[in-house]
LUMDOBA-987129 format. One record per residue (C-alpha): residue number from 1; z, x, y; chain; residue in one letter. Coordinates in steps of 0.25 Angstrom, whole numbers, plus 5000, padded with zeros to 4 digits. Layout:
<pts>
<pt num="NUM" Z="Z" X="X" Y="Y" cadena="A" residuo="A"/>
...
</pts>
This chain:
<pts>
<pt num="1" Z="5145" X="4086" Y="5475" cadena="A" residuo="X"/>
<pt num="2" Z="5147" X="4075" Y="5464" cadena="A" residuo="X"/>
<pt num="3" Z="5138" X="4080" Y="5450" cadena="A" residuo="X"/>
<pt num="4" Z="5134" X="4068" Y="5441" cadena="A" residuo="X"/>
<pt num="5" Z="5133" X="4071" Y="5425" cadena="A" residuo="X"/>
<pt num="6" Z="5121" X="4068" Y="5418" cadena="A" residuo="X"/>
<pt num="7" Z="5125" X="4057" Y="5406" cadena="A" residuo="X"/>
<pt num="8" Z="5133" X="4067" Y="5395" cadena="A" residuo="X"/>
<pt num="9" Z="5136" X="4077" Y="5405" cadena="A" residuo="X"/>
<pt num="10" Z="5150" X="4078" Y="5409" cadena="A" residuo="X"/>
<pt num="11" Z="5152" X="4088" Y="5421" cadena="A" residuo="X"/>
<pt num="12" Z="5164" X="4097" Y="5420" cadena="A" residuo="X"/>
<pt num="13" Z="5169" X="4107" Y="5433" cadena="A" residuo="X"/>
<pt num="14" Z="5171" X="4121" Y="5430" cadena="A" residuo="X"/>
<pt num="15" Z="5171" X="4127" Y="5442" cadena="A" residuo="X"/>
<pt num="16" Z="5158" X="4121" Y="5444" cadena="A" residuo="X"/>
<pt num="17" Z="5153" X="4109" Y="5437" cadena="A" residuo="X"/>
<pt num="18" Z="5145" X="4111" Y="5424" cadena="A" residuo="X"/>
<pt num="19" Z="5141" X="4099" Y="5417" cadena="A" residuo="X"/>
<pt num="20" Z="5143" X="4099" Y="5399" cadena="A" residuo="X"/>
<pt num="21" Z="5135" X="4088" Y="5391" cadena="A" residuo="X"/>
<pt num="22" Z="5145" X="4084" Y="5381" cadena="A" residuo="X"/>
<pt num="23" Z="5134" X="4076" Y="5373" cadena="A" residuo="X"/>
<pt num="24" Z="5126" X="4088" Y="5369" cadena="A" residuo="X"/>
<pt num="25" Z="5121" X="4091" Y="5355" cadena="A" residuo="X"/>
<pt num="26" Z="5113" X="4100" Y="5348" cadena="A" residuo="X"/>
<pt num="27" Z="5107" X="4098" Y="5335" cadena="A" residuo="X"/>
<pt num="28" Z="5111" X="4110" Y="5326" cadena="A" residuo="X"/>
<pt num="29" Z="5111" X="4107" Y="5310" cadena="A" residuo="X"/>
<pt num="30" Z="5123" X="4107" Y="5303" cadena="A" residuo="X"/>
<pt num="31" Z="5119" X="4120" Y="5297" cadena="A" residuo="X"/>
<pt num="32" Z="5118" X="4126" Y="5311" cadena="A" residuo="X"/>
<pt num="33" Z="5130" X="4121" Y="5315" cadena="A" residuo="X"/>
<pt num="34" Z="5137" X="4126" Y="5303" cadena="A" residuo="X"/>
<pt num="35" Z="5131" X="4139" Y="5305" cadena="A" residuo="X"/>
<pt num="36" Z="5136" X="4140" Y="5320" cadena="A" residuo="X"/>
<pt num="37" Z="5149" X="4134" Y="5317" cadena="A" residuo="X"/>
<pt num="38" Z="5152" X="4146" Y="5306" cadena="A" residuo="X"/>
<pt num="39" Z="5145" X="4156" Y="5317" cadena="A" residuo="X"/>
<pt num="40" Z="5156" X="4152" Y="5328" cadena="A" residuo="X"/>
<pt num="41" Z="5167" X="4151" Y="5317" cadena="A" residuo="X"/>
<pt num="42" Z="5165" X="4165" Y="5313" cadena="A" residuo="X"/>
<pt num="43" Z="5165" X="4168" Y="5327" cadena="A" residuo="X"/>
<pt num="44" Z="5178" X="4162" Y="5331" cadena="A" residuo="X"/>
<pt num="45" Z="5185" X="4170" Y="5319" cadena="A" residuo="X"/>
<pt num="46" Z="5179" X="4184" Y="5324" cadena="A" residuo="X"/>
<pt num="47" Z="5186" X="4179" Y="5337" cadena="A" residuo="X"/>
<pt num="48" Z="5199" X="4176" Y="5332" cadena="A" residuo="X"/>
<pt num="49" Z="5200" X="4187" Y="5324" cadena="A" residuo="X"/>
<pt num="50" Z="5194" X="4197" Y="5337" cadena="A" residuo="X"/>
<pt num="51" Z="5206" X="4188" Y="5344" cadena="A" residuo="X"/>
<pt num="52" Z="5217" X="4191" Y="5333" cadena="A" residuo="X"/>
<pt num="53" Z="5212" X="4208" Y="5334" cadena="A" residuo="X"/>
<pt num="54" Z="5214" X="4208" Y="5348" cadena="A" residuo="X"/>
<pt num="55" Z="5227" X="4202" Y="5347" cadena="A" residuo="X"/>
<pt num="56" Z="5232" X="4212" Y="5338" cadena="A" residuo="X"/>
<pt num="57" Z="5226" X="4222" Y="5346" cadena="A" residuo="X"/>
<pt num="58" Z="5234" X="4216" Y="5359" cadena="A" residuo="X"/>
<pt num="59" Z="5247" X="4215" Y="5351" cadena="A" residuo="X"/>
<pt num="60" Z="5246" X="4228" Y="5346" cadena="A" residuo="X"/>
<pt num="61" Z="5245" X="4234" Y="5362" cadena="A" residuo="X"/>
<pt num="62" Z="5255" X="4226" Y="5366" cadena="A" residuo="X"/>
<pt num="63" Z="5265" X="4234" Y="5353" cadena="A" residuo="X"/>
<pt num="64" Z="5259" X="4246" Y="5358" cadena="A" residuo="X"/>
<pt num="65" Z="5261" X="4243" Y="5372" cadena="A" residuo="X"/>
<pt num="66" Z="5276" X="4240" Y="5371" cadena="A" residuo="X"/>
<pt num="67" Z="5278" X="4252" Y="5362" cadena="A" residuo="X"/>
<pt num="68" Z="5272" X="4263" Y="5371" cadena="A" residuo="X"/>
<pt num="69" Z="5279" X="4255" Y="5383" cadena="A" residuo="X"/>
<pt num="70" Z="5292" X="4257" Y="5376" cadena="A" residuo="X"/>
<pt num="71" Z="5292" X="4272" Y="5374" cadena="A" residuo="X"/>
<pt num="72" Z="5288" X="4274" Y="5389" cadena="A" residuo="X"/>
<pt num="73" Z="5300" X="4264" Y="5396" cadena="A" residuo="X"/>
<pt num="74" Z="5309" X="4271" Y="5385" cadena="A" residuo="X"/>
<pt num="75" Z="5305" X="4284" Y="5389" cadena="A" residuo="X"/>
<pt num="76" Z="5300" X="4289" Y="5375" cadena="A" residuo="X"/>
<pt num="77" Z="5288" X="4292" Y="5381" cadena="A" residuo="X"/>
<pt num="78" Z="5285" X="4297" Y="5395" cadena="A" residuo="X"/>
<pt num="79" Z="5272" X="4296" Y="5404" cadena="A" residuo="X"/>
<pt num="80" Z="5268" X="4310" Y="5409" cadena="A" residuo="X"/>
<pt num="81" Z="5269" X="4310" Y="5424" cadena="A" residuo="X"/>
<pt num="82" Z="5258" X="4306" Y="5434" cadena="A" residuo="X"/>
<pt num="83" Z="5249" X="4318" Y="5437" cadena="A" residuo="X"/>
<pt num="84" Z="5248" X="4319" Y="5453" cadena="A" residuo="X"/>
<pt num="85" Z="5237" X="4312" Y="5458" cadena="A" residuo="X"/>
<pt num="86" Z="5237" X="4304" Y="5445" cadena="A" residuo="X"/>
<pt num="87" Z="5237" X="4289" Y="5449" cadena="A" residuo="X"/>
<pt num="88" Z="5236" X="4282" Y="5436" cadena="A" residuo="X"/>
</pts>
């Protein structure tokens, strides 16, 4: 089945075909749009800087991690056995 595009309509297949119009404007006032622009700016930088915690967070895990598994392959620290019955 062959789709045609209306005129500023380009179709673009994802999956299935959705179309996007490329000429589309809205009239917002430049006070608007500053507005918006400063909105989303803000936004973004609480992003970056939820982005930035989370990577310290992940690099701190990963310290952690190769520390505690250190001490158990050196035998400085041993796991109590498995109590019968116990699968985990």
């Amino acid at each position: 089945m062959t789709r045609t595009s209306p005129p500023g309509w380009t179709t673009t297949t994802v999956g299935e075909a959705c179309s996007i119009r490329n000429d589309l404007r809205l009239p917002i006032s430049r006070e608007e749009r500053a507005t918006t622009q400063t909105a989303i700016a803000r936004y973004l930088d609480a992003l970056r800087e939820e982005i930035d915690l989370l990577g310290r967070s992940v690099s701190a895990l990963k310290t952690q991690k190769r520390g505690l598994m250190q001490k158990l392959l050196t035998g400085q620290w041993r796991l109590p056995p498995n109590k019968e019955g116990d699968t985990a």
